[in-house]
NURO-165049 format. One record per residue (C-alpha): residue in three letters; x, z, y. Coordinates in Angstrom, 2 decimals, m for minus. Example, Ala and Ser with C-alpha at 12.3 -4.5 7.8 and 13.67 -1.06 7.14 Angstrom:
! NURO-165049
@type ALA; x 12.30; z 7.80; y m4.50
@type SER; x 13.67; z 7.14; y m1.06
END
This chain:
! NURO-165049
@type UNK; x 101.49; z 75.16; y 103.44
@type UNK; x 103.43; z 78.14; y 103.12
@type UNK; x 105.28; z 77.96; y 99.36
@type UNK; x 105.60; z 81.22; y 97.26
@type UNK; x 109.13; z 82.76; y 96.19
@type UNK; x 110.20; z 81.18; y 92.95
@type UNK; x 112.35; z 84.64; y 92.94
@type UNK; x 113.12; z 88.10; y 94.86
@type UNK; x 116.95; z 86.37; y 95.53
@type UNK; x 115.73; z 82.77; y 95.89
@type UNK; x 113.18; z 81.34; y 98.03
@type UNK; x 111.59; z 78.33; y 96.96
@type UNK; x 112.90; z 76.59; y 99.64
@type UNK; x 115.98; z 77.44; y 101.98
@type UNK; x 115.04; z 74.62; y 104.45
@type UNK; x 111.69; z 76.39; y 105.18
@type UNK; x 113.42; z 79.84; y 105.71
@type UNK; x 115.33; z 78.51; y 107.93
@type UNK; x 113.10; z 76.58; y 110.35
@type UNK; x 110.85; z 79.58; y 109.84
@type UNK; x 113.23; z 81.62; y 111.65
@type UNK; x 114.41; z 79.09; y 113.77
@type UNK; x 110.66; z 79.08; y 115.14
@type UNK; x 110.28; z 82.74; y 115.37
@type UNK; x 113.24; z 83.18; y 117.24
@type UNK; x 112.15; z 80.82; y 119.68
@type UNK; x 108.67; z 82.55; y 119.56
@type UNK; x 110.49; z 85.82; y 120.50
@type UNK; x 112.52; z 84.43; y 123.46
@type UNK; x 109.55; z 82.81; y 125.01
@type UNK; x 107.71; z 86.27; y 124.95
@type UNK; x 110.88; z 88.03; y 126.17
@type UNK; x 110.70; z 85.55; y 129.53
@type UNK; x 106.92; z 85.95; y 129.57
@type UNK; x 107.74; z 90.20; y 128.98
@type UNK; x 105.20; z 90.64; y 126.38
@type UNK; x 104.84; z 93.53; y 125.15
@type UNK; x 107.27; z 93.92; y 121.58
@type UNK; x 108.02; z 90.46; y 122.32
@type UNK; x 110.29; z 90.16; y 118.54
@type UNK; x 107.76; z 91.47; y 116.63
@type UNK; x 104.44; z 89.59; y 118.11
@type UNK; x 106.13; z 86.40; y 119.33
@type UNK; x 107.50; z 85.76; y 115.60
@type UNK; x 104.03; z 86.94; y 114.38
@type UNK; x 101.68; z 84.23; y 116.19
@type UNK; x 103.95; z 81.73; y 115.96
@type UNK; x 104.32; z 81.96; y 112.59
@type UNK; x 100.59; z 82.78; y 111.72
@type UNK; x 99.66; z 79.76; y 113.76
@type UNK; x 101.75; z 77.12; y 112.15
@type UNK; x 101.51; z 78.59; y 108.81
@type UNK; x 97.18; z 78.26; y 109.38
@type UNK; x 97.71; z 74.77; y 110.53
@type UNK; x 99.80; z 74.00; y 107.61
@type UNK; x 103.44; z 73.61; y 108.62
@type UNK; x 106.16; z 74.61; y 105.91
@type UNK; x 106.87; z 78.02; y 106.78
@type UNK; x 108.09; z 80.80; y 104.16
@type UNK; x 109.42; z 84.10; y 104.25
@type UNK; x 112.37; z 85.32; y 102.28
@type UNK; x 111.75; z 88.89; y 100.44
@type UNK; x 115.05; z 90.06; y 100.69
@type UNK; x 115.15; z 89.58; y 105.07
@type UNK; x 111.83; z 91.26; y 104.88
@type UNK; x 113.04; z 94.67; y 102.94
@type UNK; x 116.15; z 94.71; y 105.48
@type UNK; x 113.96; z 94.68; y 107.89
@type UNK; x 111.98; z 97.54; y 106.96
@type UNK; x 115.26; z 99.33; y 105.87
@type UNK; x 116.61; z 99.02; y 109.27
@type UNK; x 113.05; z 100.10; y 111.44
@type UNK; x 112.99; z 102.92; y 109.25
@type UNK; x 116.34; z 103.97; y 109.81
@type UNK; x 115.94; z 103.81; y 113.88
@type UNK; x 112.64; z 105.87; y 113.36
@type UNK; x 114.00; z 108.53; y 111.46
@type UNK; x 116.43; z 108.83; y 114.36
@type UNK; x 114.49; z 110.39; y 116.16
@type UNK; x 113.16; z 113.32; y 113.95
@type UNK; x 115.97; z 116.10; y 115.69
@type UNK; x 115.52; z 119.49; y 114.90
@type UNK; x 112.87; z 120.20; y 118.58
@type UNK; x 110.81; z 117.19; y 117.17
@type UNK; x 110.56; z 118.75; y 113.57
@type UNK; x 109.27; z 122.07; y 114.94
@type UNK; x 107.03; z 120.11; y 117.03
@type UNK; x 105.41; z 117.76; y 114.66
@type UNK; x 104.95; z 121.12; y 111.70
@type UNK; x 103.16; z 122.22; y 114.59
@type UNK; x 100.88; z 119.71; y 114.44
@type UNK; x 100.34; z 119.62; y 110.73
@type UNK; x 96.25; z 120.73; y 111.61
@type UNK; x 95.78; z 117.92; y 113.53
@type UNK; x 97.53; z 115.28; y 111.13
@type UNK; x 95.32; z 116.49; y 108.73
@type UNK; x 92.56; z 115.41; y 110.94
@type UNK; x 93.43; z 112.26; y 111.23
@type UNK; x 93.53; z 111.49; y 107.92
@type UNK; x 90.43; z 113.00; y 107.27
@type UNK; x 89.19; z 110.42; y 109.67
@type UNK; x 90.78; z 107.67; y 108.52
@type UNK; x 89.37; z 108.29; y 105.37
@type UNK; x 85.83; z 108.59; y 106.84
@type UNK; x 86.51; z 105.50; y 108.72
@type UNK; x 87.33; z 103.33; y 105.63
@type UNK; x 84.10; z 105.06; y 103.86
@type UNK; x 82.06; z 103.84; y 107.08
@type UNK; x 83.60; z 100.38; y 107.66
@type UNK; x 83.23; z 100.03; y 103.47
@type UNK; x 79.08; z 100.91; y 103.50
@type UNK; x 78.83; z 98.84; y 106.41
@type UNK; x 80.53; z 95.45; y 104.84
@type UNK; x 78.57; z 96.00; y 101.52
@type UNK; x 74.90; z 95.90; y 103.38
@type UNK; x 76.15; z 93.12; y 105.12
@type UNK; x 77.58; z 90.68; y 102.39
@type UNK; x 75.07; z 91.85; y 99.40
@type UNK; x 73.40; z 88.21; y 100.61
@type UNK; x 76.18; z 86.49; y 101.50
@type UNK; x 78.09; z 87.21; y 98.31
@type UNK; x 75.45; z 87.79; y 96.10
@type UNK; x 76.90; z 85.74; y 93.08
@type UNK; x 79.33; z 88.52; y 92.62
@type UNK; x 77.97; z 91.31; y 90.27
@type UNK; x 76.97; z 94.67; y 92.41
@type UNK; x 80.32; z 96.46; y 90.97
@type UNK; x 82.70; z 93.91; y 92.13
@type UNK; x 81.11; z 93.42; y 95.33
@type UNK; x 81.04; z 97.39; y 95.69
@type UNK; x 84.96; z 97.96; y 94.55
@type UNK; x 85.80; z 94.42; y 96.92
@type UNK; x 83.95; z 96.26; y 99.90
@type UNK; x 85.24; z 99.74; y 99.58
@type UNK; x 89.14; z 98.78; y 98.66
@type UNK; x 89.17; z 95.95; y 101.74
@type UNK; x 87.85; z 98.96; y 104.29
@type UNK; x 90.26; z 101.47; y 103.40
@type UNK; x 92.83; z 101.91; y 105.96
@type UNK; x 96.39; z 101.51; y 103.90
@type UNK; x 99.08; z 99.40; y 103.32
@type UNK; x 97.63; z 95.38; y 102.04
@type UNK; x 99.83; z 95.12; y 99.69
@type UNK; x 99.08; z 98.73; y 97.23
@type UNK; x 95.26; z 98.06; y 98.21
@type UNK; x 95.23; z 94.87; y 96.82
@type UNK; x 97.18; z 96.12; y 93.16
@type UNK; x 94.48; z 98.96; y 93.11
@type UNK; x 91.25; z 96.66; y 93.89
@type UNK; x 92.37; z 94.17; y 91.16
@type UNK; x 92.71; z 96.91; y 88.97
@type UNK; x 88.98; z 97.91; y 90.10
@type UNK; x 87.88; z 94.30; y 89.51
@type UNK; x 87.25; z 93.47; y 93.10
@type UNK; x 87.91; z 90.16; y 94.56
@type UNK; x 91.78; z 91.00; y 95.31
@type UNK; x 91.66; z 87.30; y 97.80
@type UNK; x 88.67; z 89.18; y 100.08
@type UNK; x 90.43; z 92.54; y 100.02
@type UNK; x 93.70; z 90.45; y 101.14
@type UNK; x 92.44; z 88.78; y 103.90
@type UNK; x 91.17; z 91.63; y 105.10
@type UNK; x 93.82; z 93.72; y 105.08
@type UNK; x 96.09; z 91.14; y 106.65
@type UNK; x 93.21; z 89.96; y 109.50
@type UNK; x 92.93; z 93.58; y 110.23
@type UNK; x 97.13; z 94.57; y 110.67
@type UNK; x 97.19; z 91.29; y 112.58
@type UNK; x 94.03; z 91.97; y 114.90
@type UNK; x 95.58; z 95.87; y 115.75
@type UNK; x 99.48; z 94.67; y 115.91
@type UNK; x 98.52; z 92.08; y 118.81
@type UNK; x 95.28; z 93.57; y 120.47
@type UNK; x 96.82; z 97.33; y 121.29
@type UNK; x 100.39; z 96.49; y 122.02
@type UNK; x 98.40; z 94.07; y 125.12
@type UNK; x 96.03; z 96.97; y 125.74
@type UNK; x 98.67; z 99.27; y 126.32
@type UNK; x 100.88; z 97.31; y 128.43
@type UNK; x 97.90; z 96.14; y 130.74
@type UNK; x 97.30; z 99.99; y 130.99
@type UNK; x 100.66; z 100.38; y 131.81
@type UNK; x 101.23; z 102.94; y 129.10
@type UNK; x 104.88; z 102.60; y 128.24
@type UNK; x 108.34; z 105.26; y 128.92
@type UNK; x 106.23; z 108.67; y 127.97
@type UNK; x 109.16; z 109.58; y 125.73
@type UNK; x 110.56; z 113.04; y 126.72
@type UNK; x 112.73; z 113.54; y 123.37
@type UNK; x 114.74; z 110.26; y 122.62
@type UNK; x 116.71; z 109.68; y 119.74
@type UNK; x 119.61; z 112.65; y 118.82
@type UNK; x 122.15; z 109.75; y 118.91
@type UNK; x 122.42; z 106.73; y 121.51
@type UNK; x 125.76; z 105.55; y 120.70
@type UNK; x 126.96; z 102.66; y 117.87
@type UNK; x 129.49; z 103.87; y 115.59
@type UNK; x 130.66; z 101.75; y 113.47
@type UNK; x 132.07; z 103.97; y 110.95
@type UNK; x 128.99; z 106.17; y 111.12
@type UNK; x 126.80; z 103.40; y 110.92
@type UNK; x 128.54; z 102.12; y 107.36
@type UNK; x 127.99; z 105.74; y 106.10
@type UNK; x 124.50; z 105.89; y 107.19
@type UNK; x 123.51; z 102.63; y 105.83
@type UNK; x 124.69; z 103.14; y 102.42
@type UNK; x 123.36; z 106.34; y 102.18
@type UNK; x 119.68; z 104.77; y 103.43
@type UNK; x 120.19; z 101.94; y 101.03
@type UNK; x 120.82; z 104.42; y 98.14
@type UNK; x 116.72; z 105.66; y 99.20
@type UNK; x 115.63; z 103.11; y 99.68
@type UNK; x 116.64; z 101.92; y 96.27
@type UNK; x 115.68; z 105.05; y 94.59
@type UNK; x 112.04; z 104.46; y 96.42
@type UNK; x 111.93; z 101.82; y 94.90
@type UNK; x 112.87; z 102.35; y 91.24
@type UNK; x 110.44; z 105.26; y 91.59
@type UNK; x 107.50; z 102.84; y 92.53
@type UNK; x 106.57; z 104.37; y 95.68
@type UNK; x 105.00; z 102.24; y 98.46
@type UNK; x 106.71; z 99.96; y 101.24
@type UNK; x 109.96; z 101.81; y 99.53
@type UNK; x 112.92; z 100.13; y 101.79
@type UNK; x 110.94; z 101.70; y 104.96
@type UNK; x 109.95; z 104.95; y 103.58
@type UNK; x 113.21; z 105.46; y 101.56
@type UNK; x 115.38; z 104.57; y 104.59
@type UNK; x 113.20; z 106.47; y 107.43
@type UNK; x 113.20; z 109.73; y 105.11
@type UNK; x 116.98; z 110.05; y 104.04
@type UNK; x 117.53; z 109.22; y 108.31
@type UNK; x 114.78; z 112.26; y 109.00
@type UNK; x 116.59; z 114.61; y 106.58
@type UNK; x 120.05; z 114.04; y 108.09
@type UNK; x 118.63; z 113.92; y 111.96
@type UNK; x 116.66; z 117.35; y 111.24
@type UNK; x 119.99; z 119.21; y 109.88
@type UNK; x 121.78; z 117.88; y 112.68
@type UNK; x 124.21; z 115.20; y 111.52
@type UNK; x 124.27; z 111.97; y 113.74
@type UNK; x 126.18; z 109.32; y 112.23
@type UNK; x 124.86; z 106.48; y 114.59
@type UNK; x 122.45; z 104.60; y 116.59
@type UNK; x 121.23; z 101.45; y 115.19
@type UNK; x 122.56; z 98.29; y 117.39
@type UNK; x 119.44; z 97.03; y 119.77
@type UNK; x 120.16; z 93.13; y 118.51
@type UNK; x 119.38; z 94.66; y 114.80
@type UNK; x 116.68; z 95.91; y 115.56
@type UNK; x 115.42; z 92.90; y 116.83
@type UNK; x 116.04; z 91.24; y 114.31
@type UNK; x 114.09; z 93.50; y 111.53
@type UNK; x 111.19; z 92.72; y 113.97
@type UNK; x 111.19; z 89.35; y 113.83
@type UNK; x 111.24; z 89.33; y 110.21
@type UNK; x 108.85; z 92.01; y 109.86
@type UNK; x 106.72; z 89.34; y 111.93
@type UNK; x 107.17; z 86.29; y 109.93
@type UNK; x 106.76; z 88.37; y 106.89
@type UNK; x 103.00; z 89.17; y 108.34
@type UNK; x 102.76; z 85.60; y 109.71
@type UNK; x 103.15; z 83.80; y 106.51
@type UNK; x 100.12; z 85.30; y 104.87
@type UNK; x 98.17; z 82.97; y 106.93
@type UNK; x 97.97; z 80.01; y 105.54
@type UNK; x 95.27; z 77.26; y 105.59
@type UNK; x 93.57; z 78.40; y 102.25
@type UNK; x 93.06; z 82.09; y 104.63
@type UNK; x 91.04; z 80.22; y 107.11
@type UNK; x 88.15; z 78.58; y 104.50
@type UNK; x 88.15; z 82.39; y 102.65
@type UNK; x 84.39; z 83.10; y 103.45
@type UNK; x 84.32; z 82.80; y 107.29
@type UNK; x 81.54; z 85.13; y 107.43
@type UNK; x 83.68; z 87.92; y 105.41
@type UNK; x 86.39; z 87.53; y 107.76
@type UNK; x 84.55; z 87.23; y 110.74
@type UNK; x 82.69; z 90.58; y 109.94
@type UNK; x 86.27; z 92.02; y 109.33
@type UNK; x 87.02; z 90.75; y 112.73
@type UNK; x 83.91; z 92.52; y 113.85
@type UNK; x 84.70; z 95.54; y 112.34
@type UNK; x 88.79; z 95.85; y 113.15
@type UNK; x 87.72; z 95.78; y 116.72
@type UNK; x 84.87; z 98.30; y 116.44
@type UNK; x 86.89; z 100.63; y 114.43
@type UNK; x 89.26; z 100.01; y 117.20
@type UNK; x 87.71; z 101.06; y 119.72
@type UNK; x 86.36; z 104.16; y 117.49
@type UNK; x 89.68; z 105.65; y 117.32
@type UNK; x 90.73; z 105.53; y 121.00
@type UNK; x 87.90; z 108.01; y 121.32
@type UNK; x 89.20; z 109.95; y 118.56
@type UNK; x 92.46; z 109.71; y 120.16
@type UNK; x 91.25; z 110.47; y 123.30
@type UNK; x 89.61; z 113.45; y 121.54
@type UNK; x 92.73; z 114.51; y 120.04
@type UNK; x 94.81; z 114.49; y 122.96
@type UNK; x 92.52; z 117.25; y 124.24
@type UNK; x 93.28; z 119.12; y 121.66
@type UNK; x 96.66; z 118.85; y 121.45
@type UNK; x 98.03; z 118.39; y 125.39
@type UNK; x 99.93; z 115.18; y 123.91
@type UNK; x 98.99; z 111.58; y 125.69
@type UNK; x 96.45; z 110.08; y 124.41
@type UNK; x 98.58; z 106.56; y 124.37
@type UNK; x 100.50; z 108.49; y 121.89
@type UNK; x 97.83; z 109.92; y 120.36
@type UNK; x 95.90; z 106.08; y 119.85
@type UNK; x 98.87; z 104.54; y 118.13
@type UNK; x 98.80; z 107.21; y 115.70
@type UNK; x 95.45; z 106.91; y 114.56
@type UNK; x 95.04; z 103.45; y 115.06
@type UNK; x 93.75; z 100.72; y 112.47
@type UNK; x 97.10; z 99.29; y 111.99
@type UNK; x 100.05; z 99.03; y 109.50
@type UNK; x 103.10; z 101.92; y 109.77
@type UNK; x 105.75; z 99.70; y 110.30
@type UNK; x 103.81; z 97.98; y 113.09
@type UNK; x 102.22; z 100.73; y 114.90
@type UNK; x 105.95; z 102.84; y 114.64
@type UNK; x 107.55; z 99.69; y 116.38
@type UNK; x 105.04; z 99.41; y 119.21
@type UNK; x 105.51; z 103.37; y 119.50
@type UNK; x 109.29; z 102.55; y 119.43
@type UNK; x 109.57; z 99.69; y 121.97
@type UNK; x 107.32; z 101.44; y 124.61
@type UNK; x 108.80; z 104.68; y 124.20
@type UNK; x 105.21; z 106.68; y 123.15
@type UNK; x 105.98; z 109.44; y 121.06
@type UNK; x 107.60; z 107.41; y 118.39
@type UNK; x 107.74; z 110.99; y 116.16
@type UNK; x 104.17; z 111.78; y 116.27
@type UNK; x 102.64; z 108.20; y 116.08
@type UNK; x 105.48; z 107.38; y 112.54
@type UNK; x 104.44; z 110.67; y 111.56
@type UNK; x 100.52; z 110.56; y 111.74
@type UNK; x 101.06; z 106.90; y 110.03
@type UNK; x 102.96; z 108.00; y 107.20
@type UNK; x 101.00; z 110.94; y 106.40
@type UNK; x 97.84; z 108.78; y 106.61
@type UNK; x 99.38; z 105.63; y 104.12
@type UNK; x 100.06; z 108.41; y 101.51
@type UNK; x 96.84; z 110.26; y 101.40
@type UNK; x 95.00; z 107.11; y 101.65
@type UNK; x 97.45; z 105.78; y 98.91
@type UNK; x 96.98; z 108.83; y 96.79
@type UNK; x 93.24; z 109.03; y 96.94
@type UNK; x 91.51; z 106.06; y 97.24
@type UNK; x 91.52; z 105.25; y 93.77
@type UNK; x 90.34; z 108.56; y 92.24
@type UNK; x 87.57; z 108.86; y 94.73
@type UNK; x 86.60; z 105.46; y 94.16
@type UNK; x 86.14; z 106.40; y 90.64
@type UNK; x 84.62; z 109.78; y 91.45
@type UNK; x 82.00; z 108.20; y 93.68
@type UNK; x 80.97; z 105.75; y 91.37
@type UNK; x 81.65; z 107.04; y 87.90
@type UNK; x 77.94; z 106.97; y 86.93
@type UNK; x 77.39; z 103.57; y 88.51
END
């Protein structure tokens, strides 16, 4: 089964790493001659998540994982120019929406797994079943939902598997939907700069790596993709274009970004209460399905596609849901921008309102 890191530098085991990869890559090749949709994110992704269920050695290394989130953040910020910044701050009233309903959506999903599972898991006492509920329905990032459940007492394994079943669910189901739908090449404003250069691309990766880094000394979440995408926004808005970011490296933060997501699978994931995850199953799709009619709801409202519009609001995790927006060319500004605006209000207030809500419980 998949080992843990014995260290952020050193992986307990450089042979896995390496057939890891080796097995993604070949994972992402097959679904670039079968032209899947984001064929080096999900081919890496299933591969991975399948072998690691069925127990085969696979591991992910840290280190490739934060590069790869420091290099998809960098190609998203790209494409915040100065007519995209005016247009998403024109949009601020209907970001706000959606993370109103994200919110609401979490609440919802939350209520609805509690009356379900008071049975099933009715050896846990009502406040950890009630903080395991509401912190696995919430709609942000796995990884800072599980810290704040375990420091609410809930069952941080449930919360996990949910959080991971759920990205995984929304990362391969809408990428499929939209390509059957033939929703790809909406784009109208591409990125300020096409062109590699080299020198340019040095500066701008030093000067990403210095936010990242500073993300992450201040403790903020997912800090190599948020540091990175917000020093590129900064610079793209005040018009300096260093460089593109080279198509094969961006491929490559994919396919990490995949196994990283693959390897939380492992055989100990599939005997984790079937019942909890198949109700999270149950519930991924519905909410789903939910927000493609808030999407479609939106794009009313707004005039902007409502392919656009369902990536934005969707289910899913940033990173993933900005890729798919990237790689089909749907309105990768307005889909990173409605993500990370959601992940930090959810981030911010899930915890106090949890507390708020059931401070005399």
């Amino acid at each position: 089964m998949p080992a843990p890191f014995s260290s952020a530098w050193r992986p307990a085991s450089w042979p896995r790493v390496l057939l890891t990869l080796f097995l993604a890559l070949a994972a992402a090749l097959l679904c670039v001659w079968l032209h899947t949709p984001i064929p080096w994110m999900i081919g890496p992704l299933l591969a991975t998540s399948v072998s690691s269920m069925a127990g085969a050695p696979t591991e992910s290394w840290t280190p490739l994982r934060n590069a790869g989130q420091w290099v998809i953040g960098v190609a998203l910020g790209l494409y915040f120019t100065p007519e995209v910044g005016r247009l998403v701050a024109s949009l601020w009233w209907a970001i706000g929406l959606g993370i109103a309903w994200a919110l609401a959506l979490g609440l919802v999903f939350g209520a609805w797994l509690a009356r379900l599972h008071a049975g099933h898991l009715a050896a846990l006492p009502a406040g950890q079943l009630r903080s395991t509920t509401y912190f696995a329905s919430a709609i942000g990032g796995a990884s800072e939902m599980t810290l704040i459940a375990e420091r609410a007492g809930a069952r941080t394994d449930l919360v996990a598997a949910a959080h991971s079943l759920r990205v995984l669910l929304v990362t391969v189901t809408i990428p499929f939907a939209m390509q059957f739908w033939g929703m790809r090449g909406l784009d109208t404003l591409p990125p300020a700069i096409r062109d590699v250069q080299p020198a340019g691309l040095a500066l701008l990766a030093g000067l990403t790596l210095l936010g990242a880094l500073a993300m992450q000394r201040l403790g903020r979440a997912n800090p190599w993709f948020m540091g990175a995408l917000v020093v590129t926004m900064v610079l793209t808005l005040l018009g300096v274009n260093l460089s593109a970011v080279p198509q094969g490296l961006s491929n490559a933060a994919q396919l990490v970004i995949g196994v990283s997501l693959g390897v939380r699978f492992t055989p100990a994931f599939v005997h984790t209460a079937p019942r909890w995850l198949a109700s999270v199953a149950l519930g991924s799709f519905c909410m789903m399905a939910l927000c493609a009619g808030f999407a479609w709801l939106m794009s009313r409202l707004t005039g902007l596609h409502v392919a656009t519009l369902v990536l934005g609001t969707s289910p899913g995790g940033i990173a993933e849901m900005s890729i798919t927006a990237k790689v089909l060319q749907l309105g990768v500004p307005v889909v990173t921008a409605f993500q990370v605006c959601r992940l930090v209000a959810v981030l911010i207030l899930a915890e106090p309102f949890y507390r708020w809500r059931y401070r005399k419980a």
